[in-house]
N, C-alpha and C positions, 0 to 999 in steps of 0.2 A: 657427587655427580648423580648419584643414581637415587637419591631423596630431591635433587633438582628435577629430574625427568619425570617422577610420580607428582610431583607437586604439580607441575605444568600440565600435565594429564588429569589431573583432576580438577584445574580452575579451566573453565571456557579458553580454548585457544588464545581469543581477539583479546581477553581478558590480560592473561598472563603474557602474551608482549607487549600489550601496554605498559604495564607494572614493569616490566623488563626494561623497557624505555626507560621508563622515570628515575631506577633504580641508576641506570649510566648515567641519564641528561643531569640528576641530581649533581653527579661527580663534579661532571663538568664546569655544571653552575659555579659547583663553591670553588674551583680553580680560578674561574673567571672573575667573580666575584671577592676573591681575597686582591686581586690585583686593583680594582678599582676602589672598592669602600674603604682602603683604609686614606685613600687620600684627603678626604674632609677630615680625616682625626685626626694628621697630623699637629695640628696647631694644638690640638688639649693634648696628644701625647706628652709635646715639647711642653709645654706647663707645667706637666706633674713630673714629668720623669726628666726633665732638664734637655741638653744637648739643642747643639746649635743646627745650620741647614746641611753643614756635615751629618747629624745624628738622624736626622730625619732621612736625609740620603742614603741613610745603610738602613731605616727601616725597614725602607722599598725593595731595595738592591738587596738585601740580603735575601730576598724572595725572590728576586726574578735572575739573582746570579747562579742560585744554586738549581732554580728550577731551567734557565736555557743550558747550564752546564749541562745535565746531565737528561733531558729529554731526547737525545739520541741512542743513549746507553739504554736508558727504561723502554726502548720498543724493543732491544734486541732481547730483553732482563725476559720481556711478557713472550716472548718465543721460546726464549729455553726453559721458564718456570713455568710457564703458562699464564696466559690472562688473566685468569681469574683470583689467582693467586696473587698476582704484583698489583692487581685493583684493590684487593681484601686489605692489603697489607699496606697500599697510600691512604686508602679512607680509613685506619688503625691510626696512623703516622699524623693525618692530618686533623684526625680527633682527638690524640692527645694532644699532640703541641697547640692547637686552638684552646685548649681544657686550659692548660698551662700557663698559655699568650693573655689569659685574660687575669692572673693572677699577681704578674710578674715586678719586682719591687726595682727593676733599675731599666735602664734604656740598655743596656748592654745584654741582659738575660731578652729580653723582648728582642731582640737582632737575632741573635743566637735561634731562638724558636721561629723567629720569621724563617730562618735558612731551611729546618727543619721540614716548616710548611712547604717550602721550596722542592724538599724532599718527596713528598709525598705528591705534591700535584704533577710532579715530571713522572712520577707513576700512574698518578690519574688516567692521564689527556691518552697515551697512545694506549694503554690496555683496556680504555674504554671504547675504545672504534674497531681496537680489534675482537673485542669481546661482542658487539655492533654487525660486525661483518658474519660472525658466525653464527647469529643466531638468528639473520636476516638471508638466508640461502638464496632466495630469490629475487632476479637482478631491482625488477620493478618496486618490491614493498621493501628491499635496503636502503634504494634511494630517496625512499620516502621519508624511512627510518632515520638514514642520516640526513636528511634535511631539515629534520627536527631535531636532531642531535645540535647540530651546526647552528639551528635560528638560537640555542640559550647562548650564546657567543654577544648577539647584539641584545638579550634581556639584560645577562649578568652585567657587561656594560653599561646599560642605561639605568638599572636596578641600583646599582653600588653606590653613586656617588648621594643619591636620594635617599634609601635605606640607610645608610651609614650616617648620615646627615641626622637622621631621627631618631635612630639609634645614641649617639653619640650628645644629641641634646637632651635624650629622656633619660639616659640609663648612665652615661658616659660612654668614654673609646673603648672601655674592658667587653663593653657589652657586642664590640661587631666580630669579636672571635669567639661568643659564646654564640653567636646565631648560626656557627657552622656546625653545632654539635646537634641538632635537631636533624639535619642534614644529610649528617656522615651517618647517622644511626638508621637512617629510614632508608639509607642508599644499603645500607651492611645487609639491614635483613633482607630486602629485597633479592640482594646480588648473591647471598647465600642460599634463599628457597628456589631461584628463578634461571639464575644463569648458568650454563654449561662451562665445564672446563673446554679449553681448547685444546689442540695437539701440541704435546712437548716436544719440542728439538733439542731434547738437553748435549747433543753431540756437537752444537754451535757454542764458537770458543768464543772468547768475551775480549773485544779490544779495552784493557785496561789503560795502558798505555795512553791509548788515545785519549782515554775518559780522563784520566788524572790530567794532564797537560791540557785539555777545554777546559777544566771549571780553573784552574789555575793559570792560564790566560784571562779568562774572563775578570776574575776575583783580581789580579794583580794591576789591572788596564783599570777598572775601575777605583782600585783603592787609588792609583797613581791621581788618576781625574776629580776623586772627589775630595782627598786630604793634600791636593796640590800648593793650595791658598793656607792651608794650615800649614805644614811643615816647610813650604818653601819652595818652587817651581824646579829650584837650580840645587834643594837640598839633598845630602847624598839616599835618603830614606826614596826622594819618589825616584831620582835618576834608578835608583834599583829595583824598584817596583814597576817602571818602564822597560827595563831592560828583563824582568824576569818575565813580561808580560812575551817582551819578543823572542827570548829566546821559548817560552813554551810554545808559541806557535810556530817557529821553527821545527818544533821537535815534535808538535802534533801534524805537522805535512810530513814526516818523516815517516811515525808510527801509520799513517793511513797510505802511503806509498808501498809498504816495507810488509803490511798487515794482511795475514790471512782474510780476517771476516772485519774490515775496517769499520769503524764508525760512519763515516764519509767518505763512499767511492769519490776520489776524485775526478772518476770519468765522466759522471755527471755533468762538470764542468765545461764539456766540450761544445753544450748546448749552450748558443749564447743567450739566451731567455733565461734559462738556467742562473748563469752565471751575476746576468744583468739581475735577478728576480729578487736572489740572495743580497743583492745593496738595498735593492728597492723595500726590501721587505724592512731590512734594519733603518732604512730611511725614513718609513709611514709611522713605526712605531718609536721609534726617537720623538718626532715630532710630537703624536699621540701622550707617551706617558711624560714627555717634559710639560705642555701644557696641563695634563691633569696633575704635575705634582706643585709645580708655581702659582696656578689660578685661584686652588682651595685658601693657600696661605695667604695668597693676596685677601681675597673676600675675608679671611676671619680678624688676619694680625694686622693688614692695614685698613681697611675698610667698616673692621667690626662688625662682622654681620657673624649671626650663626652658623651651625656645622647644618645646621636644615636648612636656611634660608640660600646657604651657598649651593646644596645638591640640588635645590632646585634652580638657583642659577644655570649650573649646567649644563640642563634638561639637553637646551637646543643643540648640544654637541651631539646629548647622548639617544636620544632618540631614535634619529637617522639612522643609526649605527642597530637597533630593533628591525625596521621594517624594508631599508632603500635596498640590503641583500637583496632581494628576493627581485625588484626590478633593474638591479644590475646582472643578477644571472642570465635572467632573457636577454639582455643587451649584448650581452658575452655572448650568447648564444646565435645571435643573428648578427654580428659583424666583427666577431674574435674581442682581446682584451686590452689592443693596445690605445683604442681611441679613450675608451673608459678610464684606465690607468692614468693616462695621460690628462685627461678631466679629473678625475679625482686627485692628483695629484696638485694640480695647478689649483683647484678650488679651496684645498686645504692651506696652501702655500701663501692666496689671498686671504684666506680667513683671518691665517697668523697675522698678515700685515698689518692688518686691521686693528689687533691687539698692542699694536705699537702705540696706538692712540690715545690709552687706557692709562687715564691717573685718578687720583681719589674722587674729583669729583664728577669722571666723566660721566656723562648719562650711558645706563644700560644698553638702552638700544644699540649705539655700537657692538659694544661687545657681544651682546646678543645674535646679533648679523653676522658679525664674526665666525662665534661659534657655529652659528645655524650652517656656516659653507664649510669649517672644518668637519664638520660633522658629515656632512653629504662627501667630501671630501674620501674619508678614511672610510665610508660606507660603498663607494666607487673604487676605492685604490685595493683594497685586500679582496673582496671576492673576484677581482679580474686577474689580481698578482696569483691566488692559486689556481683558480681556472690555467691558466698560460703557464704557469712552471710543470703542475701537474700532466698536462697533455703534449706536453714536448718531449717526455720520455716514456719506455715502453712500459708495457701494464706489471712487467718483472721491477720497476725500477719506481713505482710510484711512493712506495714504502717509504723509500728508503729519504725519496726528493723533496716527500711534503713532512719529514721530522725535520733535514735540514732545512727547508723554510721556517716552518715553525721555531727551531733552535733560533737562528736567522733574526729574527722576530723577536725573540726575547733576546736578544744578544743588545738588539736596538733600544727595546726598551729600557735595560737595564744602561745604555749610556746615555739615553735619553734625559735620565735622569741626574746621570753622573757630571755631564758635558755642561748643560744647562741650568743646573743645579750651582757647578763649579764659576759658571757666569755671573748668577745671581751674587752668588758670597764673595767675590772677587771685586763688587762695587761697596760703597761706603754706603749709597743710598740702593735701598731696594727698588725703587720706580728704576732709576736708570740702568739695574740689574736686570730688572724684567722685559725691561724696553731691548735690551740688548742681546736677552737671552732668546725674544721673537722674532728679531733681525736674525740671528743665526739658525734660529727654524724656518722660516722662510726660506732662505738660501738653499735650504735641504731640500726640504717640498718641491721646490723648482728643480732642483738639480735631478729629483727623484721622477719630474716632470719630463724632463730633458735624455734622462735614461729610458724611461717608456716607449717614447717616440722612436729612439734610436733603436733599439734593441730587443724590445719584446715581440715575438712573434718571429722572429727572424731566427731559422735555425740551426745557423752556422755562424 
């Protein structure tokens, strides 16, 4: 701590929060960016390392099961250990197992390190804003601060599917987990010359309980949805993995009723924004990462096109998702979040319809237009859904509101891919898989439409 404060004292103030910045937004990125770039690899992973749309489904999921598990637990982890310390120790975490992930000789050791990766970005994302808040004292240059924290959310989005894409055709898939180690190295040093420890609460006890029964909900819901078609709908393996799924969420409403320092006050709940925010939130990103994980496979295994030529397909999705924040926040600002929400919801929900259209020889344009409203869609529906959940409770409870969102969020995406995934491998032909897997996204987009209107904003 006290070679960080000399170092900072010697480089130009304006200098050394820059560098400070870079050092988190860095984090961030490659969080963000492991979610999206591996989706163009899919198809060469399945090549060389074998496994069906099952195999591929736990490549994803085993990244987004372990990291929404336990991103409730790593904010409380960076209070009682300190910030700096649970950030050192994810960018450690996610620079090995990316070292590793690019080495790996079977699709099961590659799962296994994705969870890892899982590990280390639910350490990331909250000890980097809280690391953010403290080094940014002052209300005006924080918000600035995290405004640029927040804009690498729609780079590493738009970034991933086109970088990976290039990656993946120059170098191969091994090469998109080596491009996090450049990353994690230049964020280490940075966060070790620059950043300040935070204040320990190591007297804050640690909902274990609750922690163990979320990822083991999550993980048993998912395996039920994605090895359904494999083992048998009616087999006794998922009827048990459905029922382990319910009885752990039973027993996680129990532990956070029952709990000292809960993971999930459930008093939160009683805000209906709140309440409504947490589907909505799992409804935008279902939508979100079931298209980004069905489109890449279309464009490579039926289409034939490149892992490059398809990230640039993309684009129009991903774009949006870069610069429309920034003209939805004003929007939010001068007439609250639920007309936006409700726009962004229903644009997304069209977009998908549109993809229903979509067979080998359709002309791009479609799909292009498509994307171009999903994309404005999911660039409208998430900065109005946290604007509205965030500000529906007090400044004691924001903490706590915007990890259950976020959890929330990856809880979606990770079914997102389960649900949709499971539609896809459940048809003979994949067209009428994907046709069917958009009709079910849609339904959601509207419904997620449907909730907007009804209930956001409204706080009782």
């Amino acid at each position: 701590m006290e070679k960080a404060i000399q170092i900072q004292h010697n480089l130009t103030g304006k200098l050394a929060k820059t560098l400070l910045l870079l050092g988190l937004s860095l984090g961030y990125f490659m969080v963000l960016l492991d979610m999206t770039v591996v989706s163009v690899a899919l198809p060469a992973i399945r090549t060389e390392l074998g496994g069906g749309i099952s195999g591929l489904q736990w490549v994803v999921n085993a990244y987004t099961i372990v990291f929404a598990g336990l991103l409730l637990s790593m904010g409380s982890l960076a209070d009682k250990l300190g910030a700096k310390r649970v950030y050192a120790g994810g960018l450690a975490l996610f620079l090995g197992a990316s070292v590793l992930a690019a080495f790996v000789s079977s699709l099961g050791m590659l799962i296994g390190l994705r969870a890892i990766l899982g590990i280390g970005g639910a350490a990331l994302m909250p000890a980097s804003l809280s690391l953010l808040v403290h080094a940014y004292p002052e209300a005006a240059e924080r918000a600035r601060a995290i405004g640029i924290w927040a804009a690498v959310t729609g780079a590493a989005m738009a970034a991933g599917p086109v970088i990976g894409g290039l990656l993946v055709d120059s170098f191969g898939w091994r090469s998109i987990f080596l491009l996090n180690v450049p990353l994690a190295v230049i964020s280490l040093i940075l966060t070790f010359l620059l950043v300040r420890e935070t204040d320990r609460r190591a007297q804050r006890s640690f909902d274990m309980g609750g922690q163990m029964t979320a990822i083991v909900a999550i993980a048993a819901l998912s395996f039920g949805l994605m090895e359904g078609d494999t083992y048998g709908w009616q087999s006794p393996t998922i009827i048990v993995a459905f029922g382990v799924a319910l009885l752990s969420v039973i027993l996680f409403l129990i532990f956070e009723v029952k709990g000292e320092s809960p993971l999930l006050p459930l008093s939160l709940f009683k805000h209906a924004t709140v309440s409504a925010g947490m589907i909505a939130g799992m409804a935008i990103n279902i939508g979100l990462s079931g298209i980004l994980f069905i489109l890449p496979v279309f464009f490579q295994q039926v289409r034939g096109l490149s892992a490059h030529i398809t990230g640039l397909l993309l684009l129009p999705m991903m774009i949006p998702l870069a610069f429309n924040p920034i003209l939805t926040g004003r929007i939010v600002g001068k007439i609250g979040a639920r007309i936006p929400m409700t726009v962004g919801f229903s644009l997304g929900a069209v977009g998908t319809l549109l993809q229903v259209w979509t067979e080998v020889n359709t002309s791009y344009v479609i799909t292009m237009i498509g994307l171009l409203f999903i994309g404005f869609g999911v660039s409208f529906t998430i900065p109005s859904l946290m604007a509205a959940v965030i500000s529906s409770v007090s400044k004691e409870q924001t903490g706590a509101v915007s990890g259950a969102l976020n959890a929330s969020r990856q809880i979606g995406a990770t079914l997102g891919v389960a649900i949709l995934g499971s539609v896809l491998s459940s048809n003979a032909s994949f067209i009428d898989g994907m046709h069917l897997s958009f009709i079910v996204t849609t339904v959601i987009l509207f419904g997620g439409s449907a909730l907007s209107i009804l209930f956001i904003d409204r706080k009782k």
